[in-house]
C-alpha positions in Angstrom: -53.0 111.6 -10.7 -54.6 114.7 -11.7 -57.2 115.2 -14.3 -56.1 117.0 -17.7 -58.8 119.1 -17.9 -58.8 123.1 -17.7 -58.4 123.7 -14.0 -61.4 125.4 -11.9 -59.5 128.3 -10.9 -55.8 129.2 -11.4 -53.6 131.8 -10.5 -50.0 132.2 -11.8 -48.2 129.0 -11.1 -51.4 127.5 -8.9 -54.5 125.8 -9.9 -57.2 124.3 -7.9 -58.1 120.8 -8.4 -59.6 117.7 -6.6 -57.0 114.7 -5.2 -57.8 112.0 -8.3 -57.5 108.3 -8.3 -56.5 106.6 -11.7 -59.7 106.3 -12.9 -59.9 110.2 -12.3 -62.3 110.1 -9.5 -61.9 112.2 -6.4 -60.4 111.1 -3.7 -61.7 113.4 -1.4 -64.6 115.9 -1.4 -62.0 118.9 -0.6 -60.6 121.0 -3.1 -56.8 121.3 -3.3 -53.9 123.9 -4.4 -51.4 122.4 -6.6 -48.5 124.1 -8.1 -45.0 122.7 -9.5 -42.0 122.3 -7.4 -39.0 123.1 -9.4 -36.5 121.6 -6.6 -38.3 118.1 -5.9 -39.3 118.3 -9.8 -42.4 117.1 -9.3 -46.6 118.2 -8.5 -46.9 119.6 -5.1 -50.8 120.2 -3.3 -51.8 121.1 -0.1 -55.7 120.6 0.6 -57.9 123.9 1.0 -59.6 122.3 3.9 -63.3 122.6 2.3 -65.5 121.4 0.1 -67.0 124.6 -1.2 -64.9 126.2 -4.2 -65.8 129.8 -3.4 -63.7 129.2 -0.2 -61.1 127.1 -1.6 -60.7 129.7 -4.5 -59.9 132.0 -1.5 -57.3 129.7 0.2 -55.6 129.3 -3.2 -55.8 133.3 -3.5 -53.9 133.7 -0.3 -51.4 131.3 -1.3 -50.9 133.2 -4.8 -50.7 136.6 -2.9 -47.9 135.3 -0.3 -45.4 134.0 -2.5 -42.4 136.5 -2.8 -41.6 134.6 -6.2 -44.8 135.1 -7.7 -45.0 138.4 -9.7 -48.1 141.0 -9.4 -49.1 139.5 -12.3 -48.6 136.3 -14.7 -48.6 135.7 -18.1 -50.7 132.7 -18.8 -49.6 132.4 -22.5 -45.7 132.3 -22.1 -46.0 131.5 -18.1 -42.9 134.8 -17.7 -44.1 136.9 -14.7 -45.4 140.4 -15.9 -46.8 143.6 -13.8 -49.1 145.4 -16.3 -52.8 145.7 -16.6 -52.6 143.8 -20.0 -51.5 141.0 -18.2 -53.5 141.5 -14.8 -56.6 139.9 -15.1 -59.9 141.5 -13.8 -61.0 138.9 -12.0 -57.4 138.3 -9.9 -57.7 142.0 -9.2 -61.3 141.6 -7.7 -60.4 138.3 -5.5 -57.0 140.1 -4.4 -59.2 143.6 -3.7 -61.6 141.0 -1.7 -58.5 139.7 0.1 -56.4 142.7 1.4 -59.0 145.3 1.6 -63.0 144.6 0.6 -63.4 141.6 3.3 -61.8 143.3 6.1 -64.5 146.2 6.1 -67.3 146.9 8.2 -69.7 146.9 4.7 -67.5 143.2 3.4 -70.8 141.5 2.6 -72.1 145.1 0.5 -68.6 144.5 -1.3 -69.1 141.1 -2.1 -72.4 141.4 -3.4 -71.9 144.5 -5.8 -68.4 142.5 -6.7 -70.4 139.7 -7.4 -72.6 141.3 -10.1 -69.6 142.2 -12.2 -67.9 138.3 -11.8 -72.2 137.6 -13.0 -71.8 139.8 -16.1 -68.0 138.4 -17.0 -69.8 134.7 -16.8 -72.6 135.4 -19.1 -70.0 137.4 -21.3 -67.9 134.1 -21.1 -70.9 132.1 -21.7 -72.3 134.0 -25.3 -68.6 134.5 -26.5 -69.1 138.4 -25.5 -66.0 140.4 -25.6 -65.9 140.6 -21.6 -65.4 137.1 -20.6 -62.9 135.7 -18.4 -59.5 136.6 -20.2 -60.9 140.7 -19.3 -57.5 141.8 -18.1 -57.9 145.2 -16.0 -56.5 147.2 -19.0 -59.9 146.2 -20.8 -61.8 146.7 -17.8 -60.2 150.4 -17.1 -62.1 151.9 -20.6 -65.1 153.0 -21.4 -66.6 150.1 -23.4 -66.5 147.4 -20.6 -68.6 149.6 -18.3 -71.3 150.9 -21.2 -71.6 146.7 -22.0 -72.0 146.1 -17.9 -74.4 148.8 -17.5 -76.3 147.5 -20.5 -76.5 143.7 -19.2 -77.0 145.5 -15.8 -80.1 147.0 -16.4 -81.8 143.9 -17.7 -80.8 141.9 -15.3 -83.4 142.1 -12.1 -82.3 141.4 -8.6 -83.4 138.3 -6.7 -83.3 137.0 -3.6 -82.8 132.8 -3.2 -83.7 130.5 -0.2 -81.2 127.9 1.5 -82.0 125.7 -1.6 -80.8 128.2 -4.0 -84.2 128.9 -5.5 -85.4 132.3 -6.0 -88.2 133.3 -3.9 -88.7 136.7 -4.9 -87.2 139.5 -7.4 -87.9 143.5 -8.4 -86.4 145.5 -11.4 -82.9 146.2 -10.6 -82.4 150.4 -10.0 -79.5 152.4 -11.8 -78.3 153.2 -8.3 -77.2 149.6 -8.0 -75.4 149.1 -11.0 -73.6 152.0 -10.4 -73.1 150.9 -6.8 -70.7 147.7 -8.5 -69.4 150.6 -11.1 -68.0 152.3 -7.9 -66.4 148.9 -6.4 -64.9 147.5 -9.8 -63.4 150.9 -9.8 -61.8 150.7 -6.2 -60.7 147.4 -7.3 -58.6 148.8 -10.3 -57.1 151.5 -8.4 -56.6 149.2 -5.6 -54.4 147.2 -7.9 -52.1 150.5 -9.7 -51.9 151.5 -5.7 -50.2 148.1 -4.4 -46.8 147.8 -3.8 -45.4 147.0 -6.2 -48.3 148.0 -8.4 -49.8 145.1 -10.3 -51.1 147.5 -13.2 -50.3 151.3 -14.3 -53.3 151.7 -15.8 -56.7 153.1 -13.8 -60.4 153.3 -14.8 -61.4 156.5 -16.7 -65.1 156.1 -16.0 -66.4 157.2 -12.9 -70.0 156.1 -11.1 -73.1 158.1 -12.2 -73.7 160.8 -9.8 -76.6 159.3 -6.6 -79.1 162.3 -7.8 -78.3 161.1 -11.5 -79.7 157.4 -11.0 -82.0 157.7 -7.4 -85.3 157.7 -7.7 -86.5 160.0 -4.8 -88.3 158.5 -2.5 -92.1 160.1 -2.2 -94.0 158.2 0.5 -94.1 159.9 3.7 -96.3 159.7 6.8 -97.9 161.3 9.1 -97.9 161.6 12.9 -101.2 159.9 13.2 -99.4 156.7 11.2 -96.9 156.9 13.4 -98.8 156.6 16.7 -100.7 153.6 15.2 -97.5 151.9 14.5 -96.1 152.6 17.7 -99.3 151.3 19.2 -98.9 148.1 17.2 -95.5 147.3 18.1 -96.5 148.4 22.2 -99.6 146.1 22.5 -99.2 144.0 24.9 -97.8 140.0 25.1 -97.3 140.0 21.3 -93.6 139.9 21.5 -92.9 142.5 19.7 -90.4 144.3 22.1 -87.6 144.6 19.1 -89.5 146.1 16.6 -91.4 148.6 19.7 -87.3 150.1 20.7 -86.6 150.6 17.0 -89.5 152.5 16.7 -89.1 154.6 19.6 -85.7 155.0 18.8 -86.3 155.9 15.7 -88.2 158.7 16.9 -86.1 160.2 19.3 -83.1 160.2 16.9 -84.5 160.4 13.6 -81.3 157.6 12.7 -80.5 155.8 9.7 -81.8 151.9 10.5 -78.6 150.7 11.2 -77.7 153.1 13.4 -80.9 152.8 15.6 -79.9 149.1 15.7 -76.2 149.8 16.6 -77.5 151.8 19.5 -76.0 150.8 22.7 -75.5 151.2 26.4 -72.3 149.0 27.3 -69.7 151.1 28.2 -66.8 149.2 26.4 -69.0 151.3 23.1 -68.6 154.6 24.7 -72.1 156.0 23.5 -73.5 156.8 26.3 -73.7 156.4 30.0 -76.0 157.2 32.7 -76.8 160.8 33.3 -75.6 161.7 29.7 -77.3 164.7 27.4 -76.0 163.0 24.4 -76.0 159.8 22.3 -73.0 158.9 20.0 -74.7 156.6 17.2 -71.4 155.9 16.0 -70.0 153.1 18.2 -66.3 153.5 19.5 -63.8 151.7 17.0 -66.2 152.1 14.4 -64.5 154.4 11.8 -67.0 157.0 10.0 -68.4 156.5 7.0 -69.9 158.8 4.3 -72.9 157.9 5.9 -71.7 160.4 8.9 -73.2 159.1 11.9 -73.6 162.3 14.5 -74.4 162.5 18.5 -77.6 163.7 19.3 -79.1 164.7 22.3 -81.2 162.4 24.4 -84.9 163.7 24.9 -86.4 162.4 27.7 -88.6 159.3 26.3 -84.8 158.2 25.1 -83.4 158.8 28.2 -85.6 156.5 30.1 -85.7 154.0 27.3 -81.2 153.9 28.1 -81.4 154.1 31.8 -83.8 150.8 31.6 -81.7 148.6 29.3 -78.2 150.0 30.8 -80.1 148.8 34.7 -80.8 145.5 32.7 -77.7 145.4 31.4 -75.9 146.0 35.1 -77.9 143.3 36.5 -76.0 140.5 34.3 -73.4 138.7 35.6 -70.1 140.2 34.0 -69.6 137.0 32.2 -72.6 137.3 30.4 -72.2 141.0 29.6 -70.8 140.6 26.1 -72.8 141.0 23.0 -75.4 142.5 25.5 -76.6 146.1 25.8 -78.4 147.1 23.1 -81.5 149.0 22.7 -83.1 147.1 19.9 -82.7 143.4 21.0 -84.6 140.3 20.6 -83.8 138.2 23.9 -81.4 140.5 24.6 -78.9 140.5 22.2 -78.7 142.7 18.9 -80.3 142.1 16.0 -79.3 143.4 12.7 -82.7 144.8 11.2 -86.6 144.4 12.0 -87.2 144.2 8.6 -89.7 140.5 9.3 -91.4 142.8 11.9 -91.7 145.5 9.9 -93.4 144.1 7.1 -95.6 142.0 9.6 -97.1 145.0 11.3 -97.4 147.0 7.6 -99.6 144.1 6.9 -101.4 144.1 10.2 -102.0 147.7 9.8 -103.1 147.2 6.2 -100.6 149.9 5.1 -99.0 149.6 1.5 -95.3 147.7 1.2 -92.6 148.2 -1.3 -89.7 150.1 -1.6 -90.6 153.3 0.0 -92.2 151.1 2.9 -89.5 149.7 4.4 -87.7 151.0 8.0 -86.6 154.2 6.4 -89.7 155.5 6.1 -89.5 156.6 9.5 -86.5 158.9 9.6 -87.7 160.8 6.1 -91.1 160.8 7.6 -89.8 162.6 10.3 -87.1 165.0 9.0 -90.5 166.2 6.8 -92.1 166.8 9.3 -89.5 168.5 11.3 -88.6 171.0 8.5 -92.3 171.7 7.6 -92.7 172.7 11.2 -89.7 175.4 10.6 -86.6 174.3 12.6 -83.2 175.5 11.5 -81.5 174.2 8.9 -78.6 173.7 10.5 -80.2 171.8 13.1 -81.8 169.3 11.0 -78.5 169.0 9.0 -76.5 168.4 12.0 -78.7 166.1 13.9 -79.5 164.0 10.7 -75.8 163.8 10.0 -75.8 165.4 7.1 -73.7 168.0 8.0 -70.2 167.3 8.8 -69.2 169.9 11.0 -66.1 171.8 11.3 -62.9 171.4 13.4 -65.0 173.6 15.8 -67.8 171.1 15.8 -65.2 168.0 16.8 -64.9 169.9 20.3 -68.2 171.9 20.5 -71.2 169.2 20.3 -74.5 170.8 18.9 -77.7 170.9 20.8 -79.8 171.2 18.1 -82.4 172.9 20.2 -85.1 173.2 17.6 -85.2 169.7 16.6 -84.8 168.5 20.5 -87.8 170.6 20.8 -90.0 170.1 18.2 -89.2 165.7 18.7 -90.6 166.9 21.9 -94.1 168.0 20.5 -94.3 164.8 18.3 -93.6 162.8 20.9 -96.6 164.5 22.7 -98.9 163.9 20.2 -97.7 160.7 19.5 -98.5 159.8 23.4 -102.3 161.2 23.0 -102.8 159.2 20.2 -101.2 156.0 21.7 -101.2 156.4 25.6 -98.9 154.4 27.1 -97.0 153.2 23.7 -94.0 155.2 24.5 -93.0 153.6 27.5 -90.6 150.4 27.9 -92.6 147.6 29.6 -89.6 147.0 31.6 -88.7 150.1 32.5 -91.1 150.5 35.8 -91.5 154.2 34.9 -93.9 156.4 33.1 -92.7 158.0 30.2 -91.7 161.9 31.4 -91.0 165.4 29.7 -92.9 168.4 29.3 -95.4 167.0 27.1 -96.5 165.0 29.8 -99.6 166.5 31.3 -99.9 169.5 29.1 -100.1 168.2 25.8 -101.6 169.9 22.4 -102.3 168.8 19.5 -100.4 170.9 16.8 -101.8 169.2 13.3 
C-alpha cells in the first residue's frame, strides 16, 4: 500500500515513494521507483537501493531516460506524452543535463554545485508562491524574466560552507561571477535539451552570462620576491611535515601554473608529461581533454628538473603493483592531493600575512606573472607559458621555449635561494639545487 500523498519526485509515468505497510509506515528505509504496469494492470516498484533521495532521485532519472515509451517530455495535467519546452520542465532538464553530460565531466562537482543554486532559487520561489517554482517549464526558464528574478535572489543570497552535520561553519558575500557561473550552466542545460535526439524542447535561452570582466572583481594583492622566499622557507623547515605544501610551492615557481595544474603535475609515464631527461613539462595530463583554461607545456628549469628526476627515482623504486595513483609532485604520503589549501592558510597565519580572497594559492602565479612582465619579458612569452595564448596549428608541432620567462624564473629563483638557502631543494632528492644562479647570484630588486 502506497501513501496518497504528492510523491517526492516524479517523472512522466514514475514517482518515487517508500514501500508502506497499512498503517502507511515504511517498510524499508530505501526509496523506491514505482510506475503502472498496463499489462499486469497493477503498481509495479523496484527499490533504488539507498536511503538518500538525492541518489534515488537519480536512479528513478535513469529509469525515466531509458524507456523507449516515455516521451522527451510528459504532460502532467492530461498524462499524453508531449516534446515542447511548455511541457518540459526545468528541473527534468537539469537532472537529465546532470545525467548524460554534466556528471561525466572532469568539473561534475563545479556543475552540480552551480546547478544546485538554480534548483535553491526554484525552492524558495516554490516556497513564497514566486512565479518560478517547481511547475518552471524550460519555456519560462529560456526568457529574460526568470534570469533577472535569479540574479536578483542571487545576489542576496551569500555562499556558505556546512560541516558533516550540515551546519554552516562559515560564509562570504556571494560575487556576480558566481551567479553568472550557474547563468552559464542553466543555459547549457536548455540547449542541452533543444540538442537531444529527439529534442525535448525547441525553444533556447535568449540570455546569455555577463561577460568575466563585467562581474570579476580584479584581484589586487600581489607579492613580492622577498614574501616569496619566506614562504618557501616556511614550508622547507625542517621535520614539520610540510613536504606537500613545500612541492606546490616550488612548483609553482618554476611553472607559474594555475593550482590545479601544479597539483596534477606528474611523473608516471602512463600520464605522458614528462620523463627523464625531458626540456619540457606537459601540465595537461594525457586523456585529459583541454579546457578554456588552456593548460600549456613549459620548459623545465633546473630546480624543476631535479625536483622530477627525485620523485620519478621514488617513484621507480615501488613495486609495480603499488605504482598506481603514485607519481605526483605535490603528494602527501605519496599520493596526490587535490589542493593545499589547510596548508596554505596554516603557514599565512604562521607568517602573520593577511587571508581572504586574494590570499589563497593563486596568489602565487599572479604574483609572479607581475613580476615577470615588470622585469620586461615578451609578451608572447608570458602569454604562452601562462597559457593564455592558444597557439596556432604551427604551435601544435613547434613547442615554445619561452626564453625570457625560462630566464628571468631563473633570476627569481636565485634570489629566492639567497634569501632562503637551502629552501629550494627536495629533502629527498640527495642533491643540491643546480643552475646558473648557483654560485653567482645577484640580487636584482
Amino acid at each position: 500500500m502506497q501513501s496518497d500523498a504528492t510523491p517526492v519526485y516524479r517523472r512522466g509515468k514514475y514517482w518515487l515513494d517508500k514501500l508502506r505497510r497499512a498503517d502507511g509506515t515504511a517498510r524499508s528505509p530505501r526509496w523506491y521507483v514505482f510506475w503502472y504496469d498496463p499489462g499486469s494492470r497493477r503498481e509495479a516498484s523496484v527499490s533504488t537501493g539507498t536511503g538518500n533521495v538525492d541518489d534515488a532521485k537519480r536512479v528513478l532519472d535513469r529509469r525515466y531516460l531509458s524507456d523507449a515509451d516515455e516521451a522527451p517530455a510528459y504532460c502532467y495535467a492530461c498524462g499524453q506524452p508531449l516534446a515542447s519546452a511548455q511541457a518540459y520542465l526545468l528541473t527534468d532538464a537539469i537532472a537529465d543535463y546532470r545525467i548524460e553530460h554534466g556528471d561525466l565531466k572532469a568539473s561534475a562537482v563545479s556543475i552540480q554545485a552551480r546547478l544546485k543554486h538554480v534548483l535553491d532559487f526554484i525552492e524558495a520561489q516554490e516556497e513564497r508562491g514566486g512565479a518560478f517554482g517547481f511547475e518552471t517549464s524550460c519555456a519560462v526558464a529560456c526568457g529574460t524574466p526568470f534570469i533577472t528574478a535569479f540574479r536578483a535572489w542571487s545576489k542576496t543570497e551569500p555562499v556558505t560552507w556546512k560541516n558533516k552535520a550540515g551546519e554552516v561553519t562559515a560564509s562570504r558575500p556571494r560575487a556576480a561571477a558566481t551567479t553568472e557561473e550557474s547563468v552559464l550552466q542553466v543555459a547549457a542545460a536548455l540547449n542541452h535539451a533543444a540538442d537531444a535526439n529527439p529534442p525535448r524542447s525547441e525553444q533556447r535561452p535568449i540570455y546569455k552570462p555577463l561577460p568575466r570582466k563585467q562581474v570579476s572583481r580584479p584581484r589586487k594583492v600581489r607579492v613580492d620576491v622577498p614574501v616569496l622566499a619566506d614562504m618557501l622557507a616556511y614550508a622547507a623547515e625542517v621535520d614539520k611535515k610540510r613536504a606537500s605544501l613545500h612541492a606546490f610551492i616550488v612548483a609553482s615557481l618554476c611553472t607559474i601554473g594555475r593550482p590545479d595544474s601544479v597539483v596534477d603535475i606528474s611523473v608516471a609515464p602512463e600520464r605522458e608529461q614528462w620523463y627523464p631527461g625531458s626540456t619540457s613539462l606537459d601540465l595537461n595530463p594525457f586523456g585529459r581533454a583541454q579546457t578554456n583554461k588552456h593548460r600549456p607545456i613549459v620548459p623545465v628549469v633546473p630546480v624543476l628538473g631535479e625536483w622530477l628526476a627525485a620523485e620519478y627515482a621514488d617513484y621507480q623504486r615501488l613495486d609495480p603493483s603499488a605504482r598506481k595513483g603514485a607519481g605526483f609532485l605535490v603528494n602527501y604520503y605519496g599520493r596526490g592531493v587535490l589542493d593545499v589549501d589547510r596548508a596554505w592558510s596554516t603557514m599565512l597565519a604562521g607568517l602573520k600575512l593577511p587571508t581572504g580572497r586574494e590570499w589563497k594559492p593563486y596568489l602565487l602565479r599572479h604574483s609572479l606573472a607581475t613580476i615577470l612582465r615588470n622585469r620586461g619579458v615578451a609578451k608572447w612569452d608570458l602569454q604562452g607559458f601562462m597559457g593564455h595564448e592558444v597557439g596556432s596549428t604551427t604551435e601544435v608541432y613547434a613547442i615554445g621555449r619561452f626564453d625570457t620567462v625560462a630566464t628571468a624564473l631563473n633570476d627569481i629563483l636565485g634570489e629566492v635561494e639567497l634569501r632562503a638557502p637551502g629552501a629550494l631543494r627536495r629533502n629527498r632528492a640527495e642533491v643540491a639545487v643546480s643552475g646558473h644562479f648557483v654560485g653567482d647570484q645577484k640580487m636584482t630588486g
